[in-house]
C-alpha positions in Angstrom: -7.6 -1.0 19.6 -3.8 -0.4 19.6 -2.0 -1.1 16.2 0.9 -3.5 16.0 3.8 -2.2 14.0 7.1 -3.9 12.8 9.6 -1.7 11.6 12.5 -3.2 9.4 15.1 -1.2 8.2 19.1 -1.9 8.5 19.7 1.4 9.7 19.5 1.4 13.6 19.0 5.5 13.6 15.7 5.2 10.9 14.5 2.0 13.0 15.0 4.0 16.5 13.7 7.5 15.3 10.2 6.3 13.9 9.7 3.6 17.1 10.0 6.8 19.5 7.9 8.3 17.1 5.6 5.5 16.8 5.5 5.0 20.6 4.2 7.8 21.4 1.0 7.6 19.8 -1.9 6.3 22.5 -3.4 3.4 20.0 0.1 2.5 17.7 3.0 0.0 19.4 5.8 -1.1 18.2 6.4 -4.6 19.0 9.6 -5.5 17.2 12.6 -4.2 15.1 14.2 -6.1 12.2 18.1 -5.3 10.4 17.3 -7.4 7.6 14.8 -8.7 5.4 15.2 -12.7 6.7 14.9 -11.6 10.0 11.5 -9.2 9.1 10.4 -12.1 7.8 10.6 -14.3 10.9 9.7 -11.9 13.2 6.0 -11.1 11.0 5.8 -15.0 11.5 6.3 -14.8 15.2 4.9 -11.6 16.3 2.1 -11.0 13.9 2.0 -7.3 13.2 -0.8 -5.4 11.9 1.8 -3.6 10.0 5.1 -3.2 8.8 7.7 -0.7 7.8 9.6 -2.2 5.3 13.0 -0.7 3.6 13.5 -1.9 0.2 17.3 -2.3 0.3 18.6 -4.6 3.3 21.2 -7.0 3.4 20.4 -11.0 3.5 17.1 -10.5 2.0 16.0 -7.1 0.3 12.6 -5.7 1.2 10.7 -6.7 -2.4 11.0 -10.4 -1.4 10.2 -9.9 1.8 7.1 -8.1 1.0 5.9 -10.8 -0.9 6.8 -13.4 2.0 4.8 -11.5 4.3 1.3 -9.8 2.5 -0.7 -12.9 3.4 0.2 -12.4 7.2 0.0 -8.2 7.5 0.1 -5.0 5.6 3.0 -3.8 4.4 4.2 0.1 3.8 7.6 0.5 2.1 10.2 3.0 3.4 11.8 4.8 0.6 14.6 7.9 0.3 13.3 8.8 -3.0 9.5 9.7 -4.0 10.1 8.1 -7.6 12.4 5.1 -6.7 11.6 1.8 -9.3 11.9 -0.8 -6.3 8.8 1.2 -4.7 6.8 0.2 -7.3 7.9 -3.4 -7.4 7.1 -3.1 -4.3 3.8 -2.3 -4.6 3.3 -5.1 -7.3 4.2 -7.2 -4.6 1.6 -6.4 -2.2 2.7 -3.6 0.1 -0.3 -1.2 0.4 1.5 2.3 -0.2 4.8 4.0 0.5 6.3 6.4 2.6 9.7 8.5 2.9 12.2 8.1 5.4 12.3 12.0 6.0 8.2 11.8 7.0 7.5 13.7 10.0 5.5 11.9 13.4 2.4 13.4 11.9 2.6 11.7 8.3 4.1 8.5 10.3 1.4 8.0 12.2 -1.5 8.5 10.4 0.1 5.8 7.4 -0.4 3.4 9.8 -3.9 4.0 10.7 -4.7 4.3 7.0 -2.8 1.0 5.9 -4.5 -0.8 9.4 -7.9 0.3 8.1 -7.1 -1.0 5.2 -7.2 1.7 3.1 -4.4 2.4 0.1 -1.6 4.7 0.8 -1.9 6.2 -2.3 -3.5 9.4 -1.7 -0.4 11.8 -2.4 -0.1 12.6 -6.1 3.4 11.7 -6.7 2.4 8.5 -5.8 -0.4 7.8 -8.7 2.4 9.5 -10.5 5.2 6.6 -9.6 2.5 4.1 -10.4 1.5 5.6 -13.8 4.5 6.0 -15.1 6.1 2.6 -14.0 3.3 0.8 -15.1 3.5 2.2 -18.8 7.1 2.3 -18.8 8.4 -0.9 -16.9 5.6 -3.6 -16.6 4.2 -5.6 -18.8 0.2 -5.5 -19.0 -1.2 -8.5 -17.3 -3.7 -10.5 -18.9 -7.7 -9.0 -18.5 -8.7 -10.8 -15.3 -12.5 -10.6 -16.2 -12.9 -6.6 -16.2 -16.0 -6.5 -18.3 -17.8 -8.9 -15.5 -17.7 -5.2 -13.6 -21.3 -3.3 -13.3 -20.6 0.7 -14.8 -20.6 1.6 -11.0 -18.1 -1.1 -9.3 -15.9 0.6 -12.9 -16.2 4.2 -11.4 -15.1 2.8 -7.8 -12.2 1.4 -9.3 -11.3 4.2 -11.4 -11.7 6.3 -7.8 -9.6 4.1 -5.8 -6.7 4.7 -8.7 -7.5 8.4 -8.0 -6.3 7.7 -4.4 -10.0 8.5 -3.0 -11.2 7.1 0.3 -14.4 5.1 0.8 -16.1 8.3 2.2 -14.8 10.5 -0.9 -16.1 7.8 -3.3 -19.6 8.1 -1.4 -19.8 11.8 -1.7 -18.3 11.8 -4.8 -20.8 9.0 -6.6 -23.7 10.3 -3.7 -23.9 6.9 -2.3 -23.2 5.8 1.3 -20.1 4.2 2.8 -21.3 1.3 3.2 -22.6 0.9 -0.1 -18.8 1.8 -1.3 -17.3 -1.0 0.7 -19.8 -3.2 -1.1 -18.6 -2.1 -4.7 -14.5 -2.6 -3.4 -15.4 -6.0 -2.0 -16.9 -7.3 -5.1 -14.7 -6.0 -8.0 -11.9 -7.2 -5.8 -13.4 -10.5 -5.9 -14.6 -10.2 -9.6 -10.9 -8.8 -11.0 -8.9 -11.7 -8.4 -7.4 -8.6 -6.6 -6.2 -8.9 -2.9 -6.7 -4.9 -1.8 -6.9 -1.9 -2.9 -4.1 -0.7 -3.4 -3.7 -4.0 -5.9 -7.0 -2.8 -7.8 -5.3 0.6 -8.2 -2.2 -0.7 -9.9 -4.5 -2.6 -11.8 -6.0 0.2 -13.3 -3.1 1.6 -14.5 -1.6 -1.5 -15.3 -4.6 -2.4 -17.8 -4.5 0.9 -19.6 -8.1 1.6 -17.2 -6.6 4.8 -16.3 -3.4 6.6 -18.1 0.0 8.1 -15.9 -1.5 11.7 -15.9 -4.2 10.0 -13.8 -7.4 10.1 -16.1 -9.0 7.5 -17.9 -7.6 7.1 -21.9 
């Protein structure tokens, strides 16, 4: 199954570098290029990506709001210059699913967009529990306990995994359950917490105080 990517960025040389990039995988194409933010937008509308590459700062609209415009249509990864830039955490707050840098290689390209299309978290990297740590204790106000004591003692460890930046198959090995069993624990304290994804529930969990910025729970 080939994976539909958007790419918006007001740079023409960043949007043309990671389409030949992107092109020349066998199951990734990329069906459209946006300058701006409004036009991203319209284009997710029309086109109907599986994901996108969004730049933060564009002209007309900036790449925050257009992340929120388009998270109930596709995943969204953010394209930063800096590993510990505040708008990538916004950004995250908003509903992209991780975030990558502009100097990534095809490798690291690639293989983002099969993780966010499977619907994993981008969040693997360690800077990038380190971003959300620290933003979330520094920046952002803790949101109101959406129900975390309906969660069993296991669908808790999954969560506190999935802040980690584990995969459904390290959970399993980790806990010594199955995959399957894994998605079953993600799909309900999604459900249970009001959470859209994962990568929600991990920002959550840091957020709440559920884990602490050095990445272990308090």
């Amino acid at each position: 199954m080939t994976i539909r990517v958007l790419i918006a960025d007001d740079q023409a040389m960043v949007r043309e570098g990671f389409a030949v990039l992107l092109n020349a995988q066998p199951d990734i194409e990329v069906v459209g290029q946006a300058a701006d933010g409004g036009e991203a937008v319209a284009l997710v509308a029309d086109l109907l990506p599986d994901v996108v590459l969004m730049d933060v700062r564009m002209p007309v609209l900036d790449g925050l709001e257009a992340t929120r415009q388009v998270t109930a249509l596709t995943k969204v990864v953010v394209l930063t210059t800096f590993d510990l830039d505040e708008y990538v955490y916004q950004a995250l707050r908003a509903g992209a699913s991780g975030f990558l840098l502009k100097k990534a290689g095809a490798r690291e390209l690639s293989e983002a967009v099969r993780v966010v299309a499977a619907g994993e978290a981008l969040l693997a990297p360690s800077v990038t529990r380190r971003l959300i740590g620290e933003f979330a204790r520094l920046k952002a106000p803790a949101p109101a306990a959406r129900h975390v004591e309906e969660l069993s003692e296991r669908e808790v460890e999954v969560l506190l995994l999935i802040a980690h930046g584990r995969s459904n198959a390290e959970i399993g090995h980790e806990l010594v359950i199955s995959e399957r069993t894994v998605k079953t624990h993600v799909s309900n304290l999604l459900a249970k917490l009001g959470l859209r994804d994962r990568t929600q529930a991990a920002v959550y969990a840091f957020e709440t105080g559920l884990v602490s910025p050095s990445g272990r729970r308090p």
